[in-house]
GUTISE-650319 format. One record per residue (C-alpha): x, y, z; residue in one letter. Coordinates in steps of 0.02 Angstrom, whole numbers, padded with zeros to 5 digits, always signed. Layout:
XYZA;...
end
This chain:
-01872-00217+02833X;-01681-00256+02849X;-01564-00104+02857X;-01470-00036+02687X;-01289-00110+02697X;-01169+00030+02717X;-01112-00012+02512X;-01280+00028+02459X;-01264+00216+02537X;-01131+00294+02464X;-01130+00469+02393X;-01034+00547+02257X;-01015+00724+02336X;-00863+00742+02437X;-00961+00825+02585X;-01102+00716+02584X;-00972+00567+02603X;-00896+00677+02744X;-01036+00682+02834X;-01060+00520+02822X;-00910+00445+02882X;-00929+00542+03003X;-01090+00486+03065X;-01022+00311+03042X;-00874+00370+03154X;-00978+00436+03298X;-01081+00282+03290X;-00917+00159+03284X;-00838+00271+03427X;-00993+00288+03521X;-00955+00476+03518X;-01114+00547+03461X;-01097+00702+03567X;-00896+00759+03532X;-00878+00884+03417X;-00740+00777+03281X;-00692+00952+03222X;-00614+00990+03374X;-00504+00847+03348X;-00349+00896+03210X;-00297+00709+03198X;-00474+00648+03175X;-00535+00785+03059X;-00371+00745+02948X;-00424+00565+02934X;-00613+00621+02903X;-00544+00740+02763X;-00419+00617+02690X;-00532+00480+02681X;-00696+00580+02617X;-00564+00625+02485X;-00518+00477+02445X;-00693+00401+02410X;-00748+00540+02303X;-00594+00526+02176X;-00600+00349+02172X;-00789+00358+02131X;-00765+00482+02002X;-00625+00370+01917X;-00743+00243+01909X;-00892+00296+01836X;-00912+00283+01629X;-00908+00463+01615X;-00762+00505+01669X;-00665+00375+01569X;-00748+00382+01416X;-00693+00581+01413X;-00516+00532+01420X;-00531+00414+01294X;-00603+00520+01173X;-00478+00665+01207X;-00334+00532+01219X;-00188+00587+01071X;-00049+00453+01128X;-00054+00279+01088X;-00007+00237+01251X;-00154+00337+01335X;-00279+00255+01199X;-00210+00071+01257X;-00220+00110+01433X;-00389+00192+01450X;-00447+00081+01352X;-00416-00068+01453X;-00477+00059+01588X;-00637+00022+01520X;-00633-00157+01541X;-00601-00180+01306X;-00483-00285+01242X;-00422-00264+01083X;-00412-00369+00932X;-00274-00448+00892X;-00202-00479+00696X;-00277-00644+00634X;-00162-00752+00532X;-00189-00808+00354X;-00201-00982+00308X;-00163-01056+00151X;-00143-01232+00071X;+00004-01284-00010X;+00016-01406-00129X;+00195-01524-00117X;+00254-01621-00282X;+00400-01724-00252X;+00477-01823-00374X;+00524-01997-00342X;+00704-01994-00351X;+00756-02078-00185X;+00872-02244-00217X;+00823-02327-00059X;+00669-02315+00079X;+00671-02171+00164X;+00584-02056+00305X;+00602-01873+00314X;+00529-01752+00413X;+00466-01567+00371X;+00468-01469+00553X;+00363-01387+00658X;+00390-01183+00615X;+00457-01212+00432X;+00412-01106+00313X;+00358-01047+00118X;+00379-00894+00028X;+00246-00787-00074X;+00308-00654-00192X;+00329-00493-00081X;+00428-00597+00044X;+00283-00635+00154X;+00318-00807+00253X;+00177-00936+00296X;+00243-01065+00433X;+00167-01265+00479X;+00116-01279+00638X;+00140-01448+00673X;+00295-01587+00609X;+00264-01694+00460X;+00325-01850+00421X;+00368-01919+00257X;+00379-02093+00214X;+00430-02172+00058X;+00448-02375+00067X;+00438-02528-00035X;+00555-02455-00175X;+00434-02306-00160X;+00273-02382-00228X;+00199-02337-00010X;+00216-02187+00043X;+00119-02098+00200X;+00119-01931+00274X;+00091-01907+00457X;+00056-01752+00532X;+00070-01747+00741X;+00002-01566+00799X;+00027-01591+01000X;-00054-01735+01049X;-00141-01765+00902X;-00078-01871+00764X;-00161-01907+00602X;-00127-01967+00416X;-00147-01833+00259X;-00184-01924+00094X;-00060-01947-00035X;-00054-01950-00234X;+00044-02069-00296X;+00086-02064-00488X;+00226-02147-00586X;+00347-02025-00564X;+00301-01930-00430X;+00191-01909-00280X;+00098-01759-00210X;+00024-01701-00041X;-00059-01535+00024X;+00002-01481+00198X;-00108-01320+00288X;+00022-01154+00335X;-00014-01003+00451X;+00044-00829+00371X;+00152-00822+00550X;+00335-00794+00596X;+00422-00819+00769X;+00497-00695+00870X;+00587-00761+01037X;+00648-00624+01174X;+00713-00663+01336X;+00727-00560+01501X;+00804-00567+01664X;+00702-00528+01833X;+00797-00417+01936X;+00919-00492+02081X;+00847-00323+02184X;+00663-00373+02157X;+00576-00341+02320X;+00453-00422+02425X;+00258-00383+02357X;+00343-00298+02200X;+00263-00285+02044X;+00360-00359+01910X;+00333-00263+01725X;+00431-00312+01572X;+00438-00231+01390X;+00440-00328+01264X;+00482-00239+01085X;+00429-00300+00926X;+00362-00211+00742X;+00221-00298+00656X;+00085-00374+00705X;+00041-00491+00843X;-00087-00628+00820X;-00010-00720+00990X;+00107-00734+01131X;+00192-00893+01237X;+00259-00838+01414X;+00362-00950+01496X;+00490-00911+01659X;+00612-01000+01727X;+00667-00985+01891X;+00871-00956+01905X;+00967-01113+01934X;+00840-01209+01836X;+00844-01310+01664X;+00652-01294+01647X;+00538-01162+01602X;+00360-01149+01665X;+00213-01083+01553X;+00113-00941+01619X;-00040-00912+01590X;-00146-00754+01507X;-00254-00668+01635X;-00368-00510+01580X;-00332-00412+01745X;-00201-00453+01885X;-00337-00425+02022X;-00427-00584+01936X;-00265-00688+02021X;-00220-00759+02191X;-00054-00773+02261X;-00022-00945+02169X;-00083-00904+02009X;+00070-00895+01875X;-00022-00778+01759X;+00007-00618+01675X;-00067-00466+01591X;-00017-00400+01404X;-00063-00251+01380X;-00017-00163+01193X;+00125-00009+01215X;+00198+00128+01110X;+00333+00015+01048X;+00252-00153+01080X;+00195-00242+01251X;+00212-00217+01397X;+00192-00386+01522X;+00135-00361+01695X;+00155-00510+01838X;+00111-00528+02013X;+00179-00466+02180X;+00137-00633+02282X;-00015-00543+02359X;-00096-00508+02198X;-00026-00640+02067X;+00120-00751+02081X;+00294-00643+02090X;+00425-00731+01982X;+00591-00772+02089X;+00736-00626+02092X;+00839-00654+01934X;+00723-00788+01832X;+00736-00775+01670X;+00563-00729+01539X;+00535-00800+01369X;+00427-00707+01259X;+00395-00828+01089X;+00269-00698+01005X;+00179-00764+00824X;+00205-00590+00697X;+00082-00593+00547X;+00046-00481+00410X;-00139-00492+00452X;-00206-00446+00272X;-00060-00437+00197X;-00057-00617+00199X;-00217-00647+00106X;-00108-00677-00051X;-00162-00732-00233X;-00161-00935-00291X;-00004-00965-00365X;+00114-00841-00258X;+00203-00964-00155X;+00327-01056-00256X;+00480-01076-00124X;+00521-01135+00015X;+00662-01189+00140X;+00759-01339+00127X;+00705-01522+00162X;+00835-01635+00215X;+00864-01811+00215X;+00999-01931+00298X;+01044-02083+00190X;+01076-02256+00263X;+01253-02209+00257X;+01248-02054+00341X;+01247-01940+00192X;+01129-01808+00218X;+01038-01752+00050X;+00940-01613-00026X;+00747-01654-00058X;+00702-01595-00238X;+00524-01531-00207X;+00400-01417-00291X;+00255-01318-00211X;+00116-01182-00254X;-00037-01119-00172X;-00190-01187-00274X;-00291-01057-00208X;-00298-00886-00110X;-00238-00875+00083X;-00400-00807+00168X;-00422-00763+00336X;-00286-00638+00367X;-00359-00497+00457X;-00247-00331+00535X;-00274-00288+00705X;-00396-00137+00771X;-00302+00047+00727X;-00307+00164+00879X;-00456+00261+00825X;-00549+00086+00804X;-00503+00046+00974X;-00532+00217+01038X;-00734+00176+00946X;-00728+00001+00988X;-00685+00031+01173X;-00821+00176+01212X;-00964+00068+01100X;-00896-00087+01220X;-00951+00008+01373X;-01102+00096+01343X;-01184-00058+01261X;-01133-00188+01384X;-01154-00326+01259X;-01362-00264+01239X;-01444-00223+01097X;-01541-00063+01134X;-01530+00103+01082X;-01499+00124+00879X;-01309+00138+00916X;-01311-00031+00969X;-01406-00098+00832X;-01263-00009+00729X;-01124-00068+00809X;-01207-00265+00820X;-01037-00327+00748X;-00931-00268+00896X;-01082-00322+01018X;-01120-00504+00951X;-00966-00604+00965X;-00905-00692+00806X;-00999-00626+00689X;-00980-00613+00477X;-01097-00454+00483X;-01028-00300+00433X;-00992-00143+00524X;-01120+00007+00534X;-01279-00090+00517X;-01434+00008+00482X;-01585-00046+00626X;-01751+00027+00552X;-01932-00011+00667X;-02055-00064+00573X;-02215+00011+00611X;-02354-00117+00698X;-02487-00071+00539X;-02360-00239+00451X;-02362-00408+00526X;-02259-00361+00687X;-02164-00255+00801X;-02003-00281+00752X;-01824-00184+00725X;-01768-00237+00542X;-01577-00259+00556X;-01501-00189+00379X;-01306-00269+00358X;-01164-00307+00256X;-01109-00499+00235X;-00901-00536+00211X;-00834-00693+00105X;-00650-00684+00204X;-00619-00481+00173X;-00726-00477+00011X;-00904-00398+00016X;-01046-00534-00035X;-01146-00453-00179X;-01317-00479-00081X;-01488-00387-00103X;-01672-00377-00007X;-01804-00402-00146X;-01986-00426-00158X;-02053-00541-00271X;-02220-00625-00319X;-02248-00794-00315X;-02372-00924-00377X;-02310-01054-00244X;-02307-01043-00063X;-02141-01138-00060X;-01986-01098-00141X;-01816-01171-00110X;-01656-01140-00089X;-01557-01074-00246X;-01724-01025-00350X;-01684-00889-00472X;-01741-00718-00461X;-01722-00560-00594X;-01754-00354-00561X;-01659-00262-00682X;-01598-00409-00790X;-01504-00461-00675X;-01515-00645-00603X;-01498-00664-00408X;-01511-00843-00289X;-01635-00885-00153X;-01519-00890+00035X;-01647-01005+00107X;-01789-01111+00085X;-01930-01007+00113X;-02120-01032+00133X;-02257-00903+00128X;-02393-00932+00267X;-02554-00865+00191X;-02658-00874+00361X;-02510-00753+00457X;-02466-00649+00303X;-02278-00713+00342X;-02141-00803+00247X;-02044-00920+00368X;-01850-00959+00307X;-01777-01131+00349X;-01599-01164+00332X;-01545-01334+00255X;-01368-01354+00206X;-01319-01366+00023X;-01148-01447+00043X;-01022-01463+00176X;-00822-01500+00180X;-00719-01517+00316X;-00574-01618+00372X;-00631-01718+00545X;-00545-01709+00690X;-00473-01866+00767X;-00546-01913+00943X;-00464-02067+01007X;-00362-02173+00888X;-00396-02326+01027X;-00202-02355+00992X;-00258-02473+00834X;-00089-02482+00737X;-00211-02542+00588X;-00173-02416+00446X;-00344-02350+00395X;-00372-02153+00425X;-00540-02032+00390X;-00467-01878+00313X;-00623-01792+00237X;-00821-01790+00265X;-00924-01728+00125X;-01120-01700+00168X;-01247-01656+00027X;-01428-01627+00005X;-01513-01656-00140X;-01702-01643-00147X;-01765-01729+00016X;-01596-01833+00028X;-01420-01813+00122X;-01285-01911+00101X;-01161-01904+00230X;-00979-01980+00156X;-00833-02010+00265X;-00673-02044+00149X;-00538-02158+00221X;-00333-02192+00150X;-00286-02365+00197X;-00152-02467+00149X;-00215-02628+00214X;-00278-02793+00103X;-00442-02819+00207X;-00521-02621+00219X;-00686-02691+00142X;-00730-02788+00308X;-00710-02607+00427X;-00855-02524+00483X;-00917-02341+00532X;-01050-02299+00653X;-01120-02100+00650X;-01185-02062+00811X;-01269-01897+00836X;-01205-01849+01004X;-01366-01727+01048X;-01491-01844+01034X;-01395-02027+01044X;-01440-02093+00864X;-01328-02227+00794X;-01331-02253+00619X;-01227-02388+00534X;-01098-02339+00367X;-01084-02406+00221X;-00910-02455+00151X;-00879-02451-00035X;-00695-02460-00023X;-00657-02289-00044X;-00766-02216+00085X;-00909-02250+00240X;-01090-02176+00173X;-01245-02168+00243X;-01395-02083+00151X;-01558-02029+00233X;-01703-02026+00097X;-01783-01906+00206X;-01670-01773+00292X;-01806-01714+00408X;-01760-01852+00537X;-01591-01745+00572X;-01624-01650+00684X;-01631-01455+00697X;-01480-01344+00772X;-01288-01344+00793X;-01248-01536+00803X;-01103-01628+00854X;-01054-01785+00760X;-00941-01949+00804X;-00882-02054+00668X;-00833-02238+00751X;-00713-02344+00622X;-00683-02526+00661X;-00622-02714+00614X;-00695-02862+00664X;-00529-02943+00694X;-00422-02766+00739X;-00580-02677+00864X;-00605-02495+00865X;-00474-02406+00747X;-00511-02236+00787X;-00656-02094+00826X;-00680-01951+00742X;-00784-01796+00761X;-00862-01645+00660X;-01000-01534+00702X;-01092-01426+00587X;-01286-01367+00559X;-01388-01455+00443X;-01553-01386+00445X;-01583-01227+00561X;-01789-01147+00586X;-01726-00964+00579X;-01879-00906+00647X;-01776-00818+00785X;-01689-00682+00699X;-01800-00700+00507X;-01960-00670+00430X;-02030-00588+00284X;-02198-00495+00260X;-02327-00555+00126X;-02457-00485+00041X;-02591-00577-00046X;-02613-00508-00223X;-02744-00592-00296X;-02805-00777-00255X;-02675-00853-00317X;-02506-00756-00301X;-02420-00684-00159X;-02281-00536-00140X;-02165-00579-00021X;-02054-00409+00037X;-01866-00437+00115X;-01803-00569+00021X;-01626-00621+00061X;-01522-00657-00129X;-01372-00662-00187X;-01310-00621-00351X;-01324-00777-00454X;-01139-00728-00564X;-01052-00722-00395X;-01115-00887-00290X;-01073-00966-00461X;-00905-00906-00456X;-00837-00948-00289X;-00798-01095-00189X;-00960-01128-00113X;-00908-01261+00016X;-00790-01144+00091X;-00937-01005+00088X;-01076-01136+00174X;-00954-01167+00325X;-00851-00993+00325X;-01027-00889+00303X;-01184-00961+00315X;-01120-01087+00460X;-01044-00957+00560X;-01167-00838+00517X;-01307-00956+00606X;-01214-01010+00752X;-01186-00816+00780X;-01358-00742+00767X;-01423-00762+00936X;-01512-00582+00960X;-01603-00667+01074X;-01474-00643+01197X;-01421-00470+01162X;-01597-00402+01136X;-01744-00329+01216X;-01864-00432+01283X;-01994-00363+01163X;-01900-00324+01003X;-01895-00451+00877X;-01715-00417+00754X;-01759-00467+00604X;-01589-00493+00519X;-01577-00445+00323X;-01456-00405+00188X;-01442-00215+00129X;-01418-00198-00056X;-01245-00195-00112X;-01260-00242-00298X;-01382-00191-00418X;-01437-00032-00438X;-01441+00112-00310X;-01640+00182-00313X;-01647+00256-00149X;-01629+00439-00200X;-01799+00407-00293X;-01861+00445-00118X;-01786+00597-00076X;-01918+00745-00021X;-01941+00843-00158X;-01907+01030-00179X;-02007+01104-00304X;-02223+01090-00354X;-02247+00938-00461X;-02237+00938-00626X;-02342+00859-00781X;-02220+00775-00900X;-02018+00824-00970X;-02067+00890-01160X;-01972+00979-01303X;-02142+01090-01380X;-02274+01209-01271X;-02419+01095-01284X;-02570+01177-01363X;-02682+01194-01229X;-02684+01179-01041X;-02741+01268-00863X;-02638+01399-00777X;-02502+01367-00696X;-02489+01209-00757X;-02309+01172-00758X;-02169+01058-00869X;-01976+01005-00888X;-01898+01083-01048X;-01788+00975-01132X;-01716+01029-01313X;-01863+01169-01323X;-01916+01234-01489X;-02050+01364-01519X;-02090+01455-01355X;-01961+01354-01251X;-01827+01389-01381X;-01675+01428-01268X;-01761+01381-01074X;-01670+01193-01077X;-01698+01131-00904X;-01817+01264-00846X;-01986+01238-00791X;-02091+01321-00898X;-02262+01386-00812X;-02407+01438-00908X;-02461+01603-00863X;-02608+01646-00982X;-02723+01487-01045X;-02779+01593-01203X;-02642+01676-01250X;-02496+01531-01214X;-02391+01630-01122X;-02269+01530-01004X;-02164+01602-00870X;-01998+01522-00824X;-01904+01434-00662X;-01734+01415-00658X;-01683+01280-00529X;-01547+01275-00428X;-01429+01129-00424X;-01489+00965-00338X;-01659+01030-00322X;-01786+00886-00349X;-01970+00876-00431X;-02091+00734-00448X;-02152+00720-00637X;-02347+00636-00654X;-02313+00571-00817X;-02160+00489-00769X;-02205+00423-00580X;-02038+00459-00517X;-01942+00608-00428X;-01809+00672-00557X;-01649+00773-00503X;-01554+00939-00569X;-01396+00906-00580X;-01235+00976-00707X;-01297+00876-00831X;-01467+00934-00812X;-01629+00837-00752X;-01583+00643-00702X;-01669+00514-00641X;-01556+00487-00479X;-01528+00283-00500X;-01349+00227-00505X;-01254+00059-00497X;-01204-00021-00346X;-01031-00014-00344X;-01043+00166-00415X;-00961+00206-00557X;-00830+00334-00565X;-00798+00413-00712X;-00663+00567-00749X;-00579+00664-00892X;-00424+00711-00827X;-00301+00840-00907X;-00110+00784-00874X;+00022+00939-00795X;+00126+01006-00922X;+00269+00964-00778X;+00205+00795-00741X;+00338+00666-00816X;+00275+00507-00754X;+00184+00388-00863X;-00020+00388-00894X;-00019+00211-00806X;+00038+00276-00653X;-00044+00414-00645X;-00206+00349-00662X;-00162+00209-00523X;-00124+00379-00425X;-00291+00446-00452X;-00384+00266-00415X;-00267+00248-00256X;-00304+00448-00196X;-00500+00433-00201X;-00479+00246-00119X;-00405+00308+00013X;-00500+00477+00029X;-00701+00380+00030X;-00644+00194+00099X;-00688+00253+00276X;-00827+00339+00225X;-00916+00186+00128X;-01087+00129+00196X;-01249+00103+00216X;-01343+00257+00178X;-01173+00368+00149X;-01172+00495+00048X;-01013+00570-00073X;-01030+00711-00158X;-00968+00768-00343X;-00869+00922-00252X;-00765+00805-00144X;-00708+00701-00276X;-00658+00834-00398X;-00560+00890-00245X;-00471+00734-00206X;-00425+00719-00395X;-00354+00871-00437X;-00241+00857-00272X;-00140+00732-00363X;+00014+00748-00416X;+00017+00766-00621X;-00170+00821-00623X;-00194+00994-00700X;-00381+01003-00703X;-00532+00878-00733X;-00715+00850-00766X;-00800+00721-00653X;-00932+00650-00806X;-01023+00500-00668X;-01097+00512-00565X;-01221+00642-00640X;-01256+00692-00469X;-01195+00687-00290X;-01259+00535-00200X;-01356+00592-00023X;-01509+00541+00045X;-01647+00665+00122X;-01808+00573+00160X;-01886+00520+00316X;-01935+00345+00367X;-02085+00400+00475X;-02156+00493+00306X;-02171+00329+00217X;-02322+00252+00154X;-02343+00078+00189X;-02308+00001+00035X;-02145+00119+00012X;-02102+00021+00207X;-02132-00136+00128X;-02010-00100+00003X;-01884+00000+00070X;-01716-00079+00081X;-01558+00021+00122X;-01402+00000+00007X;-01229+00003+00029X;-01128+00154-00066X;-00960+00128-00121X;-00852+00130-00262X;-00679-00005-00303X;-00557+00028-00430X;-00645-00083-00564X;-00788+00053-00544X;-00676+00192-00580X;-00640+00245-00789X;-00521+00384-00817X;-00476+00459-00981X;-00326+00553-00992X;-00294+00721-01105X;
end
């Protein structure tokens, strides 16, 4: 058996490490029989390096660091211990946003102009979107051709152009980004294997940073690059570390040993990219300005270019960086999952775990028990459209057919809800299997190799659509040459090697495939070929997308058999119909449902022998849950105005609006004490007791209002009578934008799955308001909480259980002032 390596034996205790360096001494030293203790300059080095070990043992384990981090106050110690624990923060993201250019023709003679690289629009609240790349405008042949050309690096490509008789009109892509460019100067005293550290200040929010040095006596600068820890460098590397500060960043470069050390009295550029991060999701129709475009005539003149521009439709995208207590969250979650799914706080915190991924934050994992189809841990989430919440909802439903497609209608409660996925119900395994096949997919492909073909035809969009059995794949082409009908397109799937050849029909290459099933499965990578016979290759293009994913790996549904002929399949992913009607649903097949399949890979984050199974929690519709809270009180028979005129002891009923023996008991459970005599005895519940009625098959609720049955709407409705100060002197308007923005702010970070808000707190955050005197919260009835116990469900209540989201918005909130 080979002997333990020396790494493999060491002790946290500071005397047990003693010892053993001591033992290792006496070997080392062949002095096994001297007494080290009689030595003063050996026992000092004994002491100093048992020391040592044991505090830089104890710095490193999880423990230790995820106590500071917890008690950590100052941003600096929150930043610092959290890259301690190996977490890097998220950064802002930028908005994007399309801008639509109309420029009237008014130019007297051919022309090019160019629109820069960093130039920039103006929404209303002064928020600035930049382009990212230089465009080039050309108007020729007494303005009847005109081309824009867009070079981003070392790309270039054409945009298409609408040309009309008096004007012609473009859309160019921004980024909701400013610039902000800092330079510093290396010390002349900088030492040999010394650390350099900069500060860079800046306010905002970062979504990026450029770092570039330049050694003094040089024209040039040289680009360093971003490195997650300086020990991760050798002595040549030209790297840094960013790490976020109390007043901004703070840059950290090597010492020549560890890192390369920037020469005495270089010179550091910081270019850092600001953004709004939400902020900068701004309404269609907001941008309306910009700066100036300029134009040099042929004699020199330069001129003012009249142009127009608006954003069609909302910036999206635009996400603020992580707060300190999200970091602070993020950073401990980070370490004690180690990017596994688990223990239920993993399961919760799957958003943080799996990279990239559109599912919400505090998912809800629930086991399902084995007496269903399978072992598995049922994953409960939120789905985001950009920052909005998707109205989505589990149902079960029973169905006559084992398959049902994509976008087949649904109703509960009158309201009308869309299929996510093809789905079909095996009757042998009591399953329903889901199978992803794309709906419709828009992108703009990315230019490849151009094969430096100065023939002017260009792909600028690819449109794919299924309908039935059938895709159509369509590649759309600008061209401003005579002979476009003889070019060609090959698709070539690059996974498998398949070459298919396009059809032209002027306007665009097509290619249809009566029977999608011969595409296959998975993430796939696509390369559009253009050509002439005379010309050669033109140029190669590329887009990659799924079109038809199994999702047996993360999604399955349990069926029951109802009769011979129907089947009632539990956990069905929907939408609500009102909503996927409403919004661009292009955008939502690539931005969700795209990046929501390339994401889901529990496979690599989970157990061995857990299946996930991923589904929607309910956040539309109505909220039923509280329907199985444990009730209180003895069951009662029915809810009834009039004793009735016979029954057994001790039977027991709800009175509502009594007359005759119940005259004046509203609300009390009335008990009958004597069978011949009808003589009732009566119970006066306390507030938020619950009782299950027979006649009515549900669990009802006392509340202020008296007995409910506890089912709400998801968002929940908020509704107040407020009485106005006799000092306030603002108007109603505002002060009911007060109240909406004061209860906002109070429950946001308290809205989830399974949360509960009660009628106390928001009477309390109401009449804290400036302007409020007093009020009367009229909905909800009842305070929203939840009280049962999974493990106490029946089967069938398993089956059906999903958990919903609780939350309110300000369209959910009615306040009537007095």
């Amino acid at each position: 058996m080979p002997e333990e390596s020396t790494s493999s034996k060491i002790y946290k205790s500071r005397d047990q490490i003693r010892d053993q360096i001591i033992t290792l001494l006496k070997q080392y030293m062949e002095l096994e029989n001297v007494d080290l203790t009689k030595s003063s300059f050996l026992s000092f080095l004994v002491e100093v390096l048992s020391s040592n070990t044991s505090n830089l043992l104890f710095y490193q384990i999880s423990a230790y660091r995820e106590f500071f981090l917890t008690k950590a106050q100052l941003p600096s110690s929150i930043y610092n211990l959290a890259a301690f624990l190996g977490y890097s923060p998220q950064e802002a993201t930028p908005a994007e946003v399309n801008i639509l250019f109309t420029i009237p023709k008014s130019f007297d003679e051919d022309t090019i102009f160019t629109i820069s690289e960093g130039w920039t629009v103006t929404a209303e609240g002064n928020v600035d979107f930049t382009t990212y790349y230089t465009t080039t405008v050309s108007v020729l042949d007494n303005q009847s051709t005109i081309t824009v050309v867009i070079r981003e690096g070392n790309r270039t490509y054409n945009l298409p152009v609408t040309i009309e008789s008096d004007q012609f009109l473009f859309v160019l892509p921004f980024r909701q980004i400013s610039s902000s460019v800092q330079e510093f100067q290396i010390s002349e005293d900088l030492q040999q294997y010394q650390f350099v550290s900069i500060e860079v200040p800046f306010s905002g929010q970062i979504s990026s940073q450029t770092v570039e040095v330049r050694p003094e006596g040089e024209t040039a600068f040289q680009l360093y690059s971003e490195v997650s820890s300086l020990f991760l460098m050798d002595e040549n590397t030209k790297g840094y570390v960013a790490r976020r500060s109390d007043s901004g960043m703070t840059l950290q470069f090597g010492n020549g040993l560890i890192g390369y050390q920037p020469e005495a009295g270089s010179t550091v550029r910081v270019t850092l990219q600001l953004t709004n991060g939400a902020d900068g999701n701004v309404i269609s129709g907001s941008i309306n300005s910009g700066e100036r475009i300029y134009n040099v005539n042929s004699s020199g003149i330069t001129e003012n270019v009249q142009y127009e521009v608006i954003n069609t439709s909302s910036a999206v995208g635009g996400e603020d960086e992580e707060s300190l207590e999200v970091i602070r969250q993020n950073a401990i979650t980070n370490l004690t999952a180690l990017e596994r799914l688990v223990t239920e706080n993993d399961f919760v915190n799957a958003n943080i775990i799996i990279n990239d991924s559109p599912i919400g934050q505090n998912s809800l994992p629930i086991l399902k028990r084995s007496d269903l189809k399978i072992n598995e841990i049922s994953l409960f989430s939120l789905i985001l459209f950009g920052t909005e919440l998707v109205p989505t909802r589990n149902l079960h439903y029973s169905f006559d057919e084992t398959f049902i497609p994509r976008k087949t209608t649904l109703t509960e409660d009158s309201i009308e809800y869309y299929t996510v996925f093809d789905m079909e119900i095996d009757t042998l395994n009591s399953s329903a299997d889901y199978t992803y096949i794309m709906y419709e997919v828009e992108n703009t492909p990315t230019l490849v190799t151009s094969y430096g073909s100065d023939y002017d035809l260009y792909a600028d969009l690819l449109t794919v659509t299924r309908s039935g059995s059938q895709a159509t794949y369509t590649l759309r082409y600008k061209t401003s040459e005579v002979d476009y009908l003889a070019a060609t397109c090959q698709l070539q799937i690059s996974e498998t090697g398949a070459t298919y050849n396009m059809t032209n029909d002027g306007t665009a290459f097509t290619i249809v495939f009566a029977d999608n099933t011969v595409i296959p499965k998975g993430n796939l990578t696509y390369f559009f070929t253009i050509a002439h016979p005379l010309e050669g290759n033109i140029g190669q293009y590329s887009s990659q997308f799924i079109f038809r994913l199994s999702l047996s790996d993360f999604e399955t549904s349990n069926v029951v058999t109802s009769d011979s002929t129907s089947f009632i399949v539990y956990d069905i992913p929907v939408i609500r119909k009102s909503y996927y009607d409403s919004i661009n649903q292009r955008d939502f097949e690539t931005q969700v449902l795209q990046t929501m399949l390339t994401t889901m890979t529990f496979k690599d984050y989970r157990m061995l022998t857990d299946f996930v199974n991923f589904k929607f929690a309910n956040t539309t519709g109505s909220l039923t849950n509280m329907l199985l809270n444990e009730v209180d009180l003895s069951a009662v028979e029915d809810i009834l105005s009039e004793p009735p005129l016979s029954g057994n002891v001790g039977v027991r009923y709800i009175v509502s609006n009594g007359i005759g023996a119940w005259l004046g008991h509203d609300n009390e459970i009335a008990i009958l004490n004597d069978a011949t005599a009808l003589t009732w005895v009566f119970y006066v519940p306390n507030k938020e007791q619950t009782v299950y009625v027979n006649n009515k098959g549900y669990n009802y609720l006392y509340s202020e209002s008296g007995w409910i049955l506890p089912s709400y709407d998801i968002p929940l409705n908020i509704e107040l009578d407020v009485w106005v100060s006799s000092s306030y002197s603002g108007s109603l308007s505002a002060l009911t934008q007060s109240i909406k923005d004061a209860l906002i702010d109070s429950f946001e970070s308290r809205f989830g799955i399974n949360s509960e808000i009660y009628r106390s707190e928001i009477i309390d955050v109401v009449q804290e308001v400036d302007g409020v005197d007093h009020c009367i919260l009229v909905k909800p009835e009842s305070s929203i909480f939840f009280n049962f116990d999974i493990d106490d469900f029946t089967q069938q209540q398993l089956l059906e259980y999903a958990p919903e989201y609780v939350y309110f918005d300000e369209d959910s909130i009615t306040i009537r002032t007095f």
